[in-house]
Jmol script that loads the backbone (N, CA, C; Angstrom):
load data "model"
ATOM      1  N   UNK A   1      91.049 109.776 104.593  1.00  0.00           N
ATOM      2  CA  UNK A   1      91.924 108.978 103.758  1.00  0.00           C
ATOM      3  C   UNK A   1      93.196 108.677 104.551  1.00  0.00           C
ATOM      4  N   UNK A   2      93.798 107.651 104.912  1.00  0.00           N
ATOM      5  CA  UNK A   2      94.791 107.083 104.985  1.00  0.00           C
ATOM      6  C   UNK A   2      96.215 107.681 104.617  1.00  0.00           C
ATOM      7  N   UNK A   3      97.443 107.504 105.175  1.00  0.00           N
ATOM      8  CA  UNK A   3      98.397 107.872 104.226  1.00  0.00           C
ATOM      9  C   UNK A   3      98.838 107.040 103.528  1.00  0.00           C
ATOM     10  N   UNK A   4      99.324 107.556 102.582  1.00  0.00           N
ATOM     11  CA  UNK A   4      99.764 107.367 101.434  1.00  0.00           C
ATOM     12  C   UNK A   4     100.389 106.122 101.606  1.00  0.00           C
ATOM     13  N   UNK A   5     102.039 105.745 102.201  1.00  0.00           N
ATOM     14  CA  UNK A   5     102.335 105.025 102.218  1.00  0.00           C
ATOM     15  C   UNK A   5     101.635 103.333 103.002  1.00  0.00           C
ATOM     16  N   UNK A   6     100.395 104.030 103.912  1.00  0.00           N
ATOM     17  CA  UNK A   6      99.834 103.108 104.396  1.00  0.00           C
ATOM     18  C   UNK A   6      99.173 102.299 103.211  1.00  0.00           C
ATOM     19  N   UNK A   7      98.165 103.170 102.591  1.00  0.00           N
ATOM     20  CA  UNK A   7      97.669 102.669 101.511  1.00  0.00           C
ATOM     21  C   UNK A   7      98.153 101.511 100.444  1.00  0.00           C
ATOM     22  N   UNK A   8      99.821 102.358 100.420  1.00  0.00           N
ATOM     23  CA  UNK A   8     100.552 101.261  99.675  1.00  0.00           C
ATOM     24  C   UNK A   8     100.962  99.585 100.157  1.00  0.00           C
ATOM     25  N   UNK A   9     101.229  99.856 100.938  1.00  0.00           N
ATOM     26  CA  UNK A   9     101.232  98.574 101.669  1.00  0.00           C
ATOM     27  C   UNK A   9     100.219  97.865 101.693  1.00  0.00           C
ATOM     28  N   UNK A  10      99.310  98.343 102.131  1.00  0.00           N
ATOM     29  CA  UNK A  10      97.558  97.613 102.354  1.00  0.00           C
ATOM     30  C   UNK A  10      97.506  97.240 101.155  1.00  0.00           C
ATOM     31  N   UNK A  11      97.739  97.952  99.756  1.00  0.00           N
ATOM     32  CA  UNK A  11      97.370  97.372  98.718  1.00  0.00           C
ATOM     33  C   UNK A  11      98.732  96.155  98.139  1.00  0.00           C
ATOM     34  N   UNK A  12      99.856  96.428  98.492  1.00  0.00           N
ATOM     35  CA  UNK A  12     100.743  95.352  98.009  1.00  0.00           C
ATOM     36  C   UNK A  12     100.432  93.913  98.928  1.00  0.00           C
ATOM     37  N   UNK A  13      99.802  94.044 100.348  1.00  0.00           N
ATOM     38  CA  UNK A  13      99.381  92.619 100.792  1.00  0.00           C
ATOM     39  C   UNK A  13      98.371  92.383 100.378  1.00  0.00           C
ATOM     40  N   UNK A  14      97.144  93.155  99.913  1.00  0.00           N
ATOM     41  CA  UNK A  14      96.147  92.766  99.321  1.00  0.00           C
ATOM     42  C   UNK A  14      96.355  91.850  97.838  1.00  0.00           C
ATOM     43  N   UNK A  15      97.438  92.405  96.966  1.00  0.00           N
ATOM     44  CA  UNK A  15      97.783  92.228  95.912  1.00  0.00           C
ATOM     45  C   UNK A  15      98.925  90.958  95.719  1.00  0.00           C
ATOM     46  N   UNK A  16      99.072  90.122  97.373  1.00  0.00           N
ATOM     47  CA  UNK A  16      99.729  89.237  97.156  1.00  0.00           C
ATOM     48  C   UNK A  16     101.257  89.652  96.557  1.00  0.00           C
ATOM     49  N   UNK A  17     101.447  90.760  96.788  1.00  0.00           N
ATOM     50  CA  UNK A  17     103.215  91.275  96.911  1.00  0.00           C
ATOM     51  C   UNK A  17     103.699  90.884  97.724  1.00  0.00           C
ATOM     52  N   UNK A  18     105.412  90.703  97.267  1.00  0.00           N
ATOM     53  CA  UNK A  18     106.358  90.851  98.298  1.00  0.00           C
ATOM     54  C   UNK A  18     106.604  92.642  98.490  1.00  0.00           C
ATOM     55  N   UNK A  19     107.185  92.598  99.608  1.00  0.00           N
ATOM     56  CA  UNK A  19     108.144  93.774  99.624  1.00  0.00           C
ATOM     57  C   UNK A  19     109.742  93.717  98.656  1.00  0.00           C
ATOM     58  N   UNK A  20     109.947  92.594  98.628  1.00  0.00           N
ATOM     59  CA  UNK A  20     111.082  92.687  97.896  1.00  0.00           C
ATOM     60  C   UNK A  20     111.123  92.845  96.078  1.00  0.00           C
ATOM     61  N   UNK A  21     109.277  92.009  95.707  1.00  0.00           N
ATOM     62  CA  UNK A  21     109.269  92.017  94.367  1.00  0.00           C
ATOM     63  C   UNK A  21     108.656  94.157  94.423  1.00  0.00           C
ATOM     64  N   UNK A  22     108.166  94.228  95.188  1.00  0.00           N
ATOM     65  CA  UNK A  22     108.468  96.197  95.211  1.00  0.00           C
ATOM     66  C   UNK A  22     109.420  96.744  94.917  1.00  0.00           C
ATOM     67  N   UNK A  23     110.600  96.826  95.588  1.00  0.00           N
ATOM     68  CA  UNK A  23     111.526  96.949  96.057  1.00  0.00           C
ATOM     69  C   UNK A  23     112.205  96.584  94.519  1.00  0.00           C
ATOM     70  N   UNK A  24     112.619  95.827  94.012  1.00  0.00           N
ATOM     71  CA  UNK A  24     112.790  95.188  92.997  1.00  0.00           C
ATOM     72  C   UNK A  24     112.355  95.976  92.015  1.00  0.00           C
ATOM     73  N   UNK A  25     111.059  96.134  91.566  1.00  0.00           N
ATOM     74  CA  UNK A  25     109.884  97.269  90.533  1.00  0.00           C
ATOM     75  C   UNK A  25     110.497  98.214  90.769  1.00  0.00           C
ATOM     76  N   UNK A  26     110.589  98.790  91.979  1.00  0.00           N
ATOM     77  CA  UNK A  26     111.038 100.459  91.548  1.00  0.00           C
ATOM     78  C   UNK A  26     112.670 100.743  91.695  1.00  0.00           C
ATOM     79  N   UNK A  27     113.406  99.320  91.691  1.00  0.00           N
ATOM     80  CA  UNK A  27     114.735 100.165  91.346  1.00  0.00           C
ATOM     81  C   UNK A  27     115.461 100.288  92.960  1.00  0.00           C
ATOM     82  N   UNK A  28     114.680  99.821  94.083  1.00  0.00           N
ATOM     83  CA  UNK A  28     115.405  99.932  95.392  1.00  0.00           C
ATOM     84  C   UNK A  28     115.783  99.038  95.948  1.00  0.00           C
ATOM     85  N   UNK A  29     115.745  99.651  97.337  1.00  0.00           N
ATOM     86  CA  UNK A  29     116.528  98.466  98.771  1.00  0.00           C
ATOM     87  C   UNK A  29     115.523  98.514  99.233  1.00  0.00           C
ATOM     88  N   UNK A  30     115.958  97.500  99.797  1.00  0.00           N
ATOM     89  CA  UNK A  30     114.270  96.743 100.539  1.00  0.00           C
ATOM     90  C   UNK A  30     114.258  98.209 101.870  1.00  0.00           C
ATOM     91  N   UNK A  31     115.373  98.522 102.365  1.00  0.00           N
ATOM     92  CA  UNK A  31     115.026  99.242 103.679  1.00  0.00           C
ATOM     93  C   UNK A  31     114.221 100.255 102.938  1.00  0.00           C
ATOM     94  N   UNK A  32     114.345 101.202 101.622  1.00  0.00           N
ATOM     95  CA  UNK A  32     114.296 102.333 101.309  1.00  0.00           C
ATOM     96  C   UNK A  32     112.625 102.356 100.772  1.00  0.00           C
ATOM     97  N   UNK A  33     111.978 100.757 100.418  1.00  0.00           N
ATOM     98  CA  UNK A  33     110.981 100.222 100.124  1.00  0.00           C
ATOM     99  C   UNK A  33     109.819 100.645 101.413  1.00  0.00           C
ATOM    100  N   UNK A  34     110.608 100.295 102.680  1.00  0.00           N
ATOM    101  CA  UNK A  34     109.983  99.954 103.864  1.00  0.00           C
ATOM    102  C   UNK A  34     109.530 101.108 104.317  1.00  0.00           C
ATOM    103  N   UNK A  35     110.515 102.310 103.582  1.00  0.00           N
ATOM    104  CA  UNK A  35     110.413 103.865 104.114  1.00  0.00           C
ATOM    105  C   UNK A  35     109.548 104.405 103.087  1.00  0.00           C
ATOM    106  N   UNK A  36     108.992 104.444 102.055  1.00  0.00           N
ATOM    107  CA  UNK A  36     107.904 104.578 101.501  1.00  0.00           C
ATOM    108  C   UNK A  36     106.778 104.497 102.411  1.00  0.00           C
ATOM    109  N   UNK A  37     106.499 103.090 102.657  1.00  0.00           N
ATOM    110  CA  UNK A  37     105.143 103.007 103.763  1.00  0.00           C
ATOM    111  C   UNK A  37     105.026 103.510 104.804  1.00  0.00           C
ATOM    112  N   UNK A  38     106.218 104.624 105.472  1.00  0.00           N
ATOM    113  CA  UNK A  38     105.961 105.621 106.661  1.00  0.00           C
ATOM    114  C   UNK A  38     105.316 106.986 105.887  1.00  0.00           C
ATOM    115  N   UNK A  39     105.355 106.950 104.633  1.00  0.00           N
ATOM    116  CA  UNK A  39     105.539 108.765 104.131  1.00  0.00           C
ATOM    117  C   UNK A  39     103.994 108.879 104.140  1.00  0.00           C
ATOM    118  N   UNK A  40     103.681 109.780 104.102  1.00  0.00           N
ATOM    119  CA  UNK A  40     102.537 110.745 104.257  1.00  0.00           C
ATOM    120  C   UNK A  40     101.969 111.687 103.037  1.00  0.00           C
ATOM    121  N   UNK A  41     103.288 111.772 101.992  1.00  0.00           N
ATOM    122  CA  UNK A  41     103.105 112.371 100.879  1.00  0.00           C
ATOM    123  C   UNK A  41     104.062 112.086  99.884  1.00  0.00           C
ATOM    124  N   UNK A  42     104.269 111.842  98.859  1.00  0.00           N
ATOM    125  CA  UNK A  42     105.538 111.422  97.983  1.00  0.00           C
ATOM    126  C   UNK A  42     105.339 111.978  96.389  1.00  0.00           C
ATOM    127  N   UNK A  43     106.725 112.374  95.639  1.00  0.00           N
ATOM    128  CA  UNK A  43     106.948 112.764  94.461  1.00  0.00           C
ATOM    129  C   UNK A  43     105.573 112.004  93.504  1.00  0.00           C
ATOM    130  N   UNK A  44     105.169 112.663  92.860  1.00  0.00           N
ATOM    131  CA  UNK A  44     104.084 112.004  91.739  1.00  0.00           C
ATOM    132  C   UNK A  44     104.782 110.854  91.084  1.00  0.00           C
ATOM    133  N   UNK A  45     106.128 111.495  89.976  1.00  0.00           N
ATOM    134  CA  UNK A  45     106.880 110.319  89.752  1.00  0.00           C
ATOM    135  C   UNK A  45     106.495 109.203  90.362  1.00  0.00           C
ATOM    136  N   UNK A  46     107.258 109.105  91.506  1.00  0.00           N
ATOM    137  CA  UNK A  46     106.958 107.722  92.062  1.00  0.00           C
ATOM    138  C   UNK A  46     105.879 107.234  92.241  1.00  0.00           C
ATOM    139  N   UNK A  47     104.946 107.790  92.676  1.00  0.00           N
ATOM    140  CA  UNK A  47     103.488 107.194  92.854  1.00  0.00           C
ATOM    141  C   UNK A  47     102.872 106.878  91.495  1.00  0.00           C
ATOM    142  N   UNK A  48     103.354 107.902  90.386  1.00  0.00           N
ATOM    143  CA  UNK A  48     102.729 106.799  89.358  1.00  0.00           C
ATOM    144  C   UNK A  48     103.590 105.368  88.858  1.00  0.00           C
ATOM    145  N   UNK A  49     104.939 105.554  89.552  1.00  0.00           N
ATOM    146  CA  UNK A  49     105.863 104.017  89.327  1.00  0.00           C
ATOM    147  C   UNK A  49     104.570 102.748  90.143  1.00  0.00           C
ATOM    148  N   UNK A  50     104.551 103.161  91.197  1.00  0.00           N
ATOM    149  CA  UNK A  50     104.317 102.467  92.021  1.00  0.00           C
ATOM    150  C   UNK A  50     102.776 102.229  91.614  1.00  0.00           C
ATOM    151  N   UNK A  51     101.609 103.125  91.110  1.00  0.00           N
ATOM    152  CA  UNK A  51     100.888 102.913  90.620  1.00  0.00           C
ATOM    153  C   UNK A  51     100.137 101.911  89.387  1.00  0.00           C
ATOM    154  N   UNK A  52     101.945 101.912  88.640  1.00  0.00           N
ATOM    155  CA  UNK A  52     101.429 101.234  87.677  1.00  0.00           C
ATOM    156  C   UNK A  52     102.358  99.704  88.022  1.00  0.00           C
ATOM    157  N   UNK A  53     103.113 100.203  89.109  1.00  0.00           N
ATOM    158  CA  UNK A  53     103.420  98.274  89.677  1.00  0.00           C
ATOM    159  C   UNK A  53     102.131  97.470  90.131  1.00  0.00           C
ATOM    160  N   UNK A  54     101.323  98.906  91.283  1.00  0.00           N
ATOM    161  CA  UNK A  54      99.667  97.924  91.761  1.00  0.00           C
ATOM    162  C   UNK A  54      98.763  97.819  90.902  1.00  0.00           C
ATOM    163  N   UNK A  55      98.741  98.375  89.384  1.00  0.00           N
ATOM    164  CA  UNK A  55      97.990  98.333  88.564  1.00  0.00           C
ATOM    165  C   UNK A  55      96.582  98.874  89.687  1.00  0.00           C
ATOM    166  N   UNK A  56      97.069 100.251  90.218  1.00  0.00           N
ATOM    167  CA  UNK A  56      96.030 100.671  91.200  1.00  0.00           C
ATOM    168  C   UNK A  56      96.295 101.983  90.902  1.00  0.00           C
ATOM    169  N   UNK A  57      94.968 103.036  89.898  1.00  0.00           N
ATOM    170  CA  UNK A  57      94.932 104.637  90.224  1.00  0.00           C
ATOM    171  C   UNK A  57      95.165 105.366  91.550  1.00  0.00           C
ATOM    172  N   UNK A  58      96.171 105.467  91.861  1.00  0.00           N
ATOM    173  CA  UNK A  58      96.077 106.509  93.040  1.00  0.00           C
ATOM    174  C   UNK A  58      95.286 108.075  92.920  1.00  0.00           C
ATOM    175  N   UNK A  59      96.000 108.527  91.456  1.00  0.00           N
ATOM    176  CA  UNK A  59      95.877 109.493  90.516  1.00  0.00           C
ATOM    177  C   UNK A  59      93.990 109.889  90.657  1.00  0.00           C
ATOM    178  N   UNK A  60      93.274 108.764  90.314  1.00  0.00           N
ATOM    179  CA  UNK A  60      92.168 108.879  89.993  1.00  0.00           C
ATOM    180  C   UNK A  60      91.549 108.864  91.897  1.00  0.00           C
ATOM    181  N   UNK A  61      91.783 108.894  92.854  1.00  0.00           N
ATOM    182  CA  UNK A  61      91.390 108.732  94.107  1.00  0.00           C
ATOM    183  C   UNK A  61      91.719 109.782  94.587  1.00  0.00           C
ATOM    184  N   UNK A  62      92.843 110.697  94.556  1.00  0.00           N
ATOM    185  CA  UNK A  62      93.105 111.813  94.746  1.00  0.00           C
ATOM    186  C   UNK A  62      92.229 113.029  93.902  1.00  0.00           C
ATOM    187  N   UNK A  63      91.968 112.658  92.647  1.00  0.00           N
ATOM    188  CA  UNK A  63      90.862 113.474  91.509  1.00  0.00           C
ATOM    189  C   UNK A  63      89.598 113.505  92.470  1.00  0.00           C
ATOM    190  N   UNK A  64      89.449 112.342  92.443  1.00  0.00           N
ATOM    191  CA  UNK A  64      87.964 111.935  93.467  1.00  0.00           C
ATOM    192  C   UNK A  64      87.706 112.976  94.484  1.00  0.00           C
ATOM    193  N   UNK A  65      88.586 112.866  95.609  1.00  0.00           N
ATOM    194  CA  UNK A  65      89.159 113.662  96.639  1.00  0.00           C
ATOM    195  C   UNK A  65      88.410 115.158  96.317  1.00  0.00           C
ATOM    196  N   UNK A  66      89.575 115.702  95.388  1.00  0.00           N
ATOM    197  CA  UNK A  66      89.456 117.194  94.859  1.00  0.00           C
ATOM    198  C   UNK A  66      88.361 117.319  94.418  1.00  0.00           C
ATOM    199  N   UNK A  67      87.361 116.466  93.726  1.00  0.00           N
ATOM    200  CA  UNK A  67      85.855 117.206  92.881  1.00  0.00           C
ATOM    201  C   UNK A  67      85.400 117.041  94.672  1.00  0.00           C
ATOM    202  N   UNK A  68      85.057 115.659  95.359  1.00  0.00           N
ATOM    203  CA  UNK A  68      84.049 116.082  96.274  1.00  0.00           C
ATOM    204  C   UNK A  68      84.485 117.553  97.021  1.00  0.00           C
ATOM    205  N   UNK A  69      86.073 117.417  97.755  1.00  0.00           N
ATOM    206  CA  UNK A  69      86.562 118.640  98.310  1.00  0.00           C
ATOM    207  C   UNK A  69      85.998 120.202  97.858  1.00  0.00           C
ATOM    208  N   UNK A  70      86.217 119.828  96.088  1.00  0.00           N
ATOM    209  CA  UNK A  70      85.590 121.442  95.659  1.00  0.00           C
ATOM    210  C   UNK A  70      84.186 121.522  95.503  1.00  0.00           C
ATOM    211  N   UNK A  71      83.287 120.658  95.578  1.00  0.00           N
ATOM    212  CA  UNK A  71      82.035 120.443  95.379  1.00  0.00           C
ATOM    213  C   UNK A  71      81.206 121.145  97.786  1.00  0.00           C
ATOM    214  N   UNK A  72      82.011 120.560  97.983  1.00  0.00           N
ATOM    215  CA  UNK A  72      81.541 120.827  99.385  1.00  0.00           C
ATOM    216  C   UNK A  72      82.382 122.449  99.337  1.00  0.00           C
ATOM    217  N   UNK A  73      83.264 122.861  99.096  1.00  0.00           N
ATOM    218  CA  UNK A  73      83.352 123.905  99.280  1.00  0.00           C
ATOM    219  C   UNK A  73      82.539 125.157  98.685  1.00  0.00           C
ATOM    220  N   UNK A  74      82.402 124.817  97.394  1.00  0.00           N
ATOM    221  CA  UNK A  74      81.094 125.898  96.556  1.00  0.00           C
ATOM    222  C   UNK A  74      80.018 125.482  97.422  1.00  0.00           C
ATOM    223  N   UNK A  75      79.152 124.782  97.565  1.00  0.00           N
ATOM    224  CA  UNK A  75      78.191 124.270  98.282  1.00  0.00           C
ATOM    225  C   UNK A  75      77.999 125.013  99.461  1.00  0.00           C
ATOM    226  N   UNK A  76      79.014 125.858 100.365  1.00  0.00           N
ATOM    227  CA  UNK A  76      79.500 125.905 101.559  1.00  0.00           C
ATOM    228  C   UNK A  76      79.659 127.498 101.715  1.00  0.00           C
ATOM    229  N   UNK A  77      79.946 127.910 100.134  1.00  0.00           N
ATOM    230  CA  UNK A  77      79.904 129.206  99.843  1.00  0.00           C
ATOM    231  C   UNK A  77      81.568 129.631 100.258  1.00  0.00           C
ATOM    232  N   UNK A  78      82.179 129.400  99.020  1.00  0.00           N
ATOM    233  CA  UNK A  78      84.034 129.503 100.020  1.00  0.00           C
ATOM    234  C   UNK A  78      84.546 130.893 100.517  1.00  0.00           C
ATOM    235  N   UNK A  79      83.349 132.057  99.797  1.00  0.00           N
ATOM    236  CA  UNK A  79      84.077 133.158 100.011  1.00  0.00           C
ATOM    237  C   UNK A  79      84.185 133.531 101.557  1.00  0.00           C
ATOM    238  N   UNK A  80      83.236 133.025 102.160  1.00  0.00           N
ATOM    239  CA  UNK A  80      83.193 133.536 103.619  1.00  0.00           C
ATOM    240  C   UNK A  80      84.151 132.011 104.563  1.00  0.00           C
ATOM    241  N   UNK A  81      84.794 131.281 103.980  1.00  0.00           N
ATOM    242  CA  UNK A  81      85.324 130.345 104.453  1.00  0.00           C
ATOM    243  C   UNK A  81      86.764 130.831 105.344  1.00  0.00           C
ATOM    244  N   UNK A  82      87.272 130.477 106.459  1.00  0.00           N
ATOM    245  CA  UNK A  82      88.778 130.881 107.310  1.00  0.00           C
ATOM    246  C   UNK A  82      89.467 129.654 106.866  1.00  0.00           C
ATOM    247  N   UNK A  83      90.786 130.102 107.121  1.00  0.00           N
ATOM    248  CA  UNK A  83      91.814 129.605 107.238  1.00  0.00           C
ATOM    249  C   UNK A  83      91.347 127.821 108.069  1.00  0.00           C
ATOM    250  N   UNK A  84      90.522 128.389 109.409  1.00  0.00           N
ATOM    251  CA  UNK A  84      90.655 127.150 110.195  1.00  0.00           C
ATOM    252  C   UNK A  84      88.981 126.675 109.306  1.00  0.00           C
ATOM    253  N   UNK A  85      88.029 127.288 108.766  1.00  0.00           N
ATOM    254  CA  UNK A  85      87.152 126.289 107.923  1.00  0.00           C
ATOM    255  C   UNK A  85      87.507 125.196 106.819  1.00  0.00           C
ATOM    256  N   UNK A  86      88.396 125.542 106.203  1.00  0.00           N
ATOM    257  CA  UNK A  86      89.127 125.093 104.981  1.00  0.00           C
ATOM    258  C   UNK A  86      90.038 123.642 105.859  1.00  0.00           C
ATOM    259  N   UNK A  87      90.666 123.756 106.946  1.00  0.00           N
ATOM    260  CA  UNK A  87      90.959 122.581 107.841  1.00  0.00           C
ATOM    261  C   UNK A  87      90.160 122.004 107.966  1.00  0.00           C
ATOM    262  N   UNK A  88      89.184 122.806 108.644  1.00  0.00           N
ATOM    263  CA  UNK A  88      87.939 121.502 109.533  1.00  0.00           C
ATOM    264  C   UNK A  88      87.411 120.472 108.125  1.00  0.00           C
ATOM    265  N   UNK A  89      86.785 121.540 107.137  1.00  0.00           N
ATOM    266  CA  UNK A  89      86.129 120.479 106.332  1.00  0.00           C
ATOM    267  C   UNK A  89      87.225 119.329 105.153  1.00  0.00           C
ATOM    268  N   UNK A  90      88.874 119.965 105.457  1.00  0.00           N
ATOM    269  CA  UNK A  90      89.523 119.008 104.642  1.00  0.00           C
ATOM    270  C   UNK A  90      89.993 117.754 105.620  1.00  0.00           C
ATOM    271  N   UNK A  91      89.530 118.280 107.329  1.00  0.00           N
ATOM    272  CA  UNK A  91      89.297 116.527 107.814  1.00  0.00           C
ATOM    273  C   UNK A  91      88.362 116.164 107.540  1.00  0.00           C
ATOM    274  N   UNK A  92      87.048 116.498 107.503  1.00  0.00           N
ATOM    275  CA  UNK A  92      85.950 115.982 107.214  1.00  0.00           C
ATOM    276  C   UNK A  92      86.158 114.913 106.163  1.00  0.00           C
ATOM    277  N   UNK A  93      86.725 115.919 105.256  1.00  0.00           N
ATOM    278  CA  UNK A  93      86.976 114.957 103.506  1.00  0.00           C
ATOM    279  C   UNK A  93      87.900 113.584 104.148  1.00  0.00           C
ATOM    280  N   UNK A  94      88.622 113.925 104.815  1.00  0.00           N
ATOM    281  CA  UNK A  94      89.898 112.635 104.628  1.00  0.00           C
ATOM    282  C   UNK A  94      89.178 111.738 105.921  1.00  0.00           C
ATOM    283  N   UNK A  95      88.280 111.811 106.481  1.00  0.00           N
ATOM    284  CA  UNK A  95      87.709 110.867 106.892  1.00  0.00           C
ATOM    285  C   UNK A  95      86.538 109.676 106.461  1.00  0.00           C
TER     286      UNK A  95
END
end "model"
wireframe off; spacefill off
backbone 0.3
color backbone group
């Protein structure tokens, strides 16, 4: 999976946004807009602002995420799982 703020972006040009009508929606400056699409992780708050500006579940993609994530981990048997297994297979997931 992508980060976060990448995502957002990809979906506001997909969605025929400006950055400024963003920017605008949630109450900011265009620079502070621009710094969203570097982040990697952000307050829920906002992501559901911003969620319900793209009329796009983030919420429900991250759910997604977590059932396959916990589904491969029972599957996998977690009790005998390390520190560095629990990495390897949460790149697996985000790829």
């Amino acid at each position: 999976m992508e980060a976060i703020g990448e995502t957002i972006r990809n979906l506001l040009k997909e969605k025929g946004k400006s950055v400024k009508e963003f920017a605008e929606a949630l109450g900011l400056q265009r620079p502070n807009a621009y710094r969203i699409f570097a982040q990697n992780s952000m307050d829920t708050e906002l992501l559901l602002r911003i969620s319900l500006f793209l009329e796009h579940d983030f919420f429900k993609e991250y759910s997604d995420m977590y059932t396959e994530y916990s589904a491969r981990l029972h599957n996998e048997g977690a009790k005998d799982f390390t520190e560095q297994d629990y990495f390897a297979l949460s790149e697996t997931i985000s790829n």
